[in-house]
C-alpha positions, 0 to 999 in steps of 0.5 A: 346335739348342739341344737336340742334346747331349740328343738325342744322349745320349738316343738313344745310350742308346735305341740302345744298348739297341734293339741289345742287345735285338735281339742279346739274341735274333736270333742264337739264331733257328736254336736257338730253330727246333729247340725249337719243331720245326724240325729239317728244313732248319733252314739254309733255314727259318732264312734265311726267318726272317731275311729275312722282316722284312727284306722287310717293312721294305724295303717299309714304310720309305718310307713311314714316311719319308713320314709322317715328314716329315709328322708328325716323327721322333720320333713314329716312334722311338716307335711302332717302340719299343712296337711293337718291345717288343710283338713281342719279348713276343709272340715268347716264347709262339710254338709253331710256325714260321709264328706266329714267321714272321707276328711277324718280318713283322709286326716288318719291317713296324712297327719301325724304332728305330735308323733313326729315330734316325739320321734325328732326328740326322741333320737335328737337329745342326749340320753341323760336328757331324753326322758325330761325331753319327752317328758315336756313334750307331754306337758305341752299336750296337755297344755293345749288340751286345756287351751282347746276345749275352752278355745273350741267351745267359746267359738261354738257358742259365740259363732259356730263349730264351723269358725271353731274348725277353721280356726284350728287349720289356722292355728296349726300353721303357726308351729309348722312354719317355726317347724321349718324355719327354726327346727335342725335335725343334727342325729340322722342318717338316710336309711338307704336300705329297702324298709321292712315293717315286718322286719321291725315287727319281727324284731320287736317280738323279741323284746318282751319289755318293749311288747309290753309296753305296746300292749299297755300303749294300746290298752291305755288309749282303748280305755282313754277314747271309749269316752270321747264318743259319749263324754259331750253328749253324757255332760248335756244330759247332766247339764240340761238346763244351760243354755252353754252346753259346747262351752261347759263340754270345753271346761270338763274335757279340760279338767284332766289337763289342768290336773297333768299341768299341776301335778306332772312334774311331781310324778315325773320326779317320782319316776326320777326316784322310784323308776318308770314301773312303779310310777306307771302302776300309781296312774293306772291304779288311781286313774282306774278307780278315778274313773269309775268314781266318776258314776256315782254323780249325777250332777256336773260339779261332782263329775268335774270333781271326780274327773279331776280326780282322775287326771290326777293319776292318769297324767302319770301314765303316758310320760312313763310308758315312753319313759319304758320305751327309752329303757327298753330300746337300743339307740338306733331302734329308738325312732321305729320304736316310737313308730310303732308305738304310735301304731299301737296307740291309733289301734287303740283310739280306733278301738275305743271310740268303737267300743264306746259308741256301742256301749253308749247306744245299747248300755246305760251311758255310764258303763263307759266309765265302768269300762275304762276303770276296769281295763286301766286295772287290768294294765296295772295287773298286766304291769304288776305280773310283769314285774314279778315274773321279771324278779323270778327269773332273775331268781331262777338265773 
């Protein structure tokens, strides 16, 4: 464990800049549909756009779990890193709908930077230092989120979505070689046996603990991406009269980011002190109501406000649930635990954007908001009932 700080600089800064590069360029995907033709069923399309990578990445990410474990975690980060780039390269010379669409698959499919990270840091760092770890993982996400949508929506308005890709396959290049040159991989052991998904699934079953915190993985990115489809297409609307729309879309989507970068590490050290549960039920219930607080402006300054407001609590909910998964999960099951976490987490960024697209194309656009507070409600109550049927059982013995 003697290289771990290194580690941990070095794929805080590759996370930083894969979620910057991300950012840079997702969220201007409905804009970028109606340059290239799209204007029928925008919201629809746009949904498919979303969850066709997240497919993909639900159905690949076990077995590059798999292949992890045979050939480490480090050899993972790298090909998402060029594989990524490639795509966002590719991405800018796209002329129609299905040429994005088969690079969205093929990028579902092939990449995975933070997630391997998250599982090089998760079985590389001390236990007493695992959580910290994990927890400066997500503050560079959020970090890069911020950077991205203002990166991403300048280049927009000054040149175009096409440069605002390109320059994403750029950026992605510069963590994947300091991935390569400067990241040593100490913990691991060639898993020379036959992998088994099933096998992994089976044993997780068996841990009610570690299942829960896979459903509310799920539940959790469905209600975070119901709002990617419609989120730019929502802040035009409320926006009409500016001439700076990809940029304005940029500094909204920030705004949760920005909240997470001032008040994520008060909420890390309130799970220091309270523990992971309960720091977990404070962002689903704030981020809940945050969210559908969100309907009731109709002008940009006070839905930037209540979107804030959100991202105030909802920073606390991902560093606590892979908080649970260290707690819930033995050592040597800790990397397939982050796998299949990973696949629970692209189940739910498939379903959300699906579920956004249809709502926004058949319902009232903000009842996307509605939907997201109410199934954040619905994990605190999932994670509450959890709570007391653990504490009555423990009675009971």
């Amino acid at each position: 464990m003697v290289y771990w700080k290194r580690n941990l600089i070095i794929l805080w800064i590759g996370c930083f800049f894969a979620s910057a590069s991300y950012s840079m360029v997702i969220p201007f995907l409905p804009l970028f549909l109606t340059q290239i033709g799209v204007h029928r069923h925008l919201e629809l399309w746009s949904g498919a756009i979303f969850s066709s990578a997240f497919l993909a990445g639900a159905i690949s990410s076990p077995y590059w779990g798999m292949l992890a474990d045979k050939y480490g975690r480090k050899p993972m980060i790298i090909r998402a890193g060029v594989f990524l780039s490639l795509i966002y390269i590719l991405t800018a010379f796209v002329t129609n709908l299905y040429e994005l669409l088969t690079l969205r698959i093929i990028q579902g499919l092939l990449t995975g930077f933070i997630p391997g990270a998250i599982a090089l840091i998760g079985t590389n760092t001390p236990d007493k230092k695992v959580g910290y770890a994990l927890a400066m993982i997500s503050t560079a996400t959020a970090s890069g989120g911020i950077l991205g949508p203002l990166l991403g929506g300048g280049l927009a308005d000054l040149l175009s979505n096409r440069w605002a890709f390109a320059s994403a396959g750029i950026l992605i290049l510069f963590p994947t070689i300091l991935v390569i040159f400067c990241v040593k991989e100490e913990n691991f052991t060639p898993n020379k046996s036959k992998g088994s998904v099933l096998n992994d699934i089976k044993i997780s079953v068996t841990n009610q603990s570690f299942m829960l915190v896979l459903f509310l993985t799920l539940i959790t990115t469905c209600s975070l991406m119901i709002i990617e489809p419609v989120l730019p297409i929502y802040i035009a609307q409320l926006n009409v009269a500016s001439q700076n729309t990809a940029f304005l879309t940029g500094l909204v989507y920030s705004l949760p980011g920005m909240a997470s970068i001032i008040f994520g590490p008060y909420f890390g050290k309130l799970a220091d002190k309270i523990g992971f549960q309960k720091t977990l039920t404070i962002g689903l219930f704030g981020g809940g109501l945050g969210s559908i607080l969100q309907i009731a402006f109709r002008d940009l300054v006070g839905f930037s406000i209540t979107r804030f407001v959100y991202g105030i609590f909802f920073c606390a909910v991902f560093p606590a649930l892979n908080g649970l998964i260290v707690k819930s999960t033995s050592e040597e099951f800790r990397g397939r635990a982050f796998g299949l976490n990973q696949t629970a987490n692209q189940l739910g960024s498939m379903m959300g954007p699906l579920l956004g697209g249809v709502m926004g194309g058949f319902f009232p656009m903000y009842s996307v908001f509605l939907m997201t507070g109410f199934l954040l409600l619905v994990a605190m109550g999932m994670m509450h009932w959890s709570k007391e049927r653990n504490k009555a059982n423990a009675f009971n013995k």
